[in-house]
C-alpha positions as CSV (number, residue, x, y, z in Angstrom):
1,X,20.7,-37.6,9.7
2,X,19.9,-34.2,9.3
3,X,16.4,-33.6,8.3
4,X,15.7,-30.6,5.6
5,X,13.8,-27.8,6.0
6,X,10.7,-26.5,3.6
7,X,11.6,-23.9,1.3
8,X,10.0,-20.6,2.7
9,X,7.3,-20.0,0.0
10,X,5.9,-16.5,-0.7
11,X,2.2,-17.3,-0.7
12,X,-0.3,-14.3,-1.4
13,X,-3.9,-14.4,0.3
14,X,-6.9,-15.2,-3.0
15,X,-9.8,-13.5,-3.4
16,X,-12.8,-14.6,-4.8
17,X,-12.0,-12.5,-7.4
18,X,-8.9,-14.4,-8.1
19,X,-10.8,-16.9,-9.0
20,X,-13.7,-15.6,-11.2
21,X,-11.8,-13.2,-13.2
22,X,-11.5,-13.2,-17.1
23,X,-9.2,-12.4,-20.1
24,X,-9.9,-11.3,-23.6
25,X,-8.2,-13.1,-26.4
26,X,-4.8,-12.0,-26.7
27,X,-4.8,-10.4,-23.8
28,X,-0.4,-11.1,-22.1
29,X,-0.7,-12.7,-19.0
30,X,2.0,-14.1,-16.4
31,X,1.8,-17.6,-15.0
32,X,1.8,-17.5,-11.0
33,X,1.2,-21.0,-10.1
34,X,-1.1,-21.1,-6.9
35,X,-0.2,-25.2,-5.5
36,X,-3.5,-25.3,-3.6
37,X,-5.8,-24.8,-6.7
38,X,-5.8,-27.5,-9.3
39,X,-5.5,-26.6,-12.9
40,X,-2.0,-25.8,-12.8
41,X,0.5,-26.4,-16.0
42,X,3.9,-27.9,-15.2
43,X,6.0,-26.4,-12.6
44,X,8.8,-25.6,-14.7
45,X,6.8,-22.9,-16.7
46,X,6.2,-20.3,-13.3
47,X,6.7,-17.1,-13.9
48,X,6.7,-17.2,-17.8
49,X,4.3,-14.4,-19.6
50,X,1.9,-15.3,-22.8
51,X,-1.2,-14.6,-24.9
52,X,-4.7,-15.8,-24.4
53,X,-6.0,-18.0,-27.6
54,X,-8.9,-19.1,-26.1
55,X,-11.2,-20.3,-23.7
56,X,-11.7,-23.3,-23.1
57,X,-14.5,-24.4,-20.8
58,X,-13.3,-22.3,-17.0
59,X,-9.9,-22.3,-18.1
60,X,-7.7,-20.3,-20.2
61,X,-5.3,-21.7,-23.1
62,X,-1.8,-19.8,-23.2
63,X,0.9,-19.6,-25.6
64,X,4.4,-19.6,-24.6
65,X,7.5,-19.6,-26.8
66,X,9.7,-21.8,-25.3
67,X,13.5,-21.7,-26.7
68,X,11.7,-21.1,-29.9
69,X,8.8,-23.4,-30.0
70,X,5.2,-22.3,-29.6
71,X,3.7,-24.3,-26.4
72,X,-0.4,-24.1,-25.9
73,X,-0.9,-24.3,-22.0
74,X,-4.1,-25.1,-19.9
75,X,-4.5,-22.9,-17.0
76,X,-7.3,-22.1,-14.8
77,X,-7.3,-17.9,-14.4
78,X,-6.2,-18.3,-10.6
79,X,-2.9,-19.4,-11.7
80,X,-3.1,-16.8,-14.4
81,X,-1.9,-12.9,-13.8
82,X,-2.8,-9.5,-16.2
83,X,0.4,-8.2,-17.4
84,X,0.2,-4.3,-17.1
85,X,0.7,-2.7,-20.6
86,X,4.1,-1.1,-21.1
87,X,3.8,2.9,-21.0
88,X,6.0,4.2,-24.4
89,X,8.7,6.9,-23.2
90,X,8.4,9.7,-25.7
């Protein structure tokens, strides 16, 4: 048999900063999911963007339409990246 390789994972270095950082309410965020910190919501929703509703103890609840629905999502702020604001084009 024919073993299978690992998937080659892009993994960037986290700084204590990573960890530590904050978001205001309603602030958009991306979900980067970061497999060596716990805190993580479901694998299948990497790489979706939502608002901040609240804080809830260190973490961060997000929510994320999902084919319609509105989903609430635990996530501690490593796993949790500030979307830039989108410049208007006069």
């Amino acid at each position: 048999m024919v073993r299978r390789t690992k998937r080659f994972r892009k993994d960037r270095k986290l700084t204590v900063n990573d960890r530590v950082k904050t978001f205001e309410k309603g602030e958009r965020v991306l979900i980067s999911l970061q497999p060596c910190f716990k805190g993580f919501p479901a694998p299948r929703y990497d790489g979706r963007h939502g608002k901040i509703v609240e804080k809830r103890g260190k973490s961060y609840v997000v929510r994320i339409s999902d084919l319609g629905a509105k989903k609430d999502l635990i996530a501690s702020p490593v796993h949790l990246r500030r979307l830039e604001a989108q410049k208007e084009v006069a």
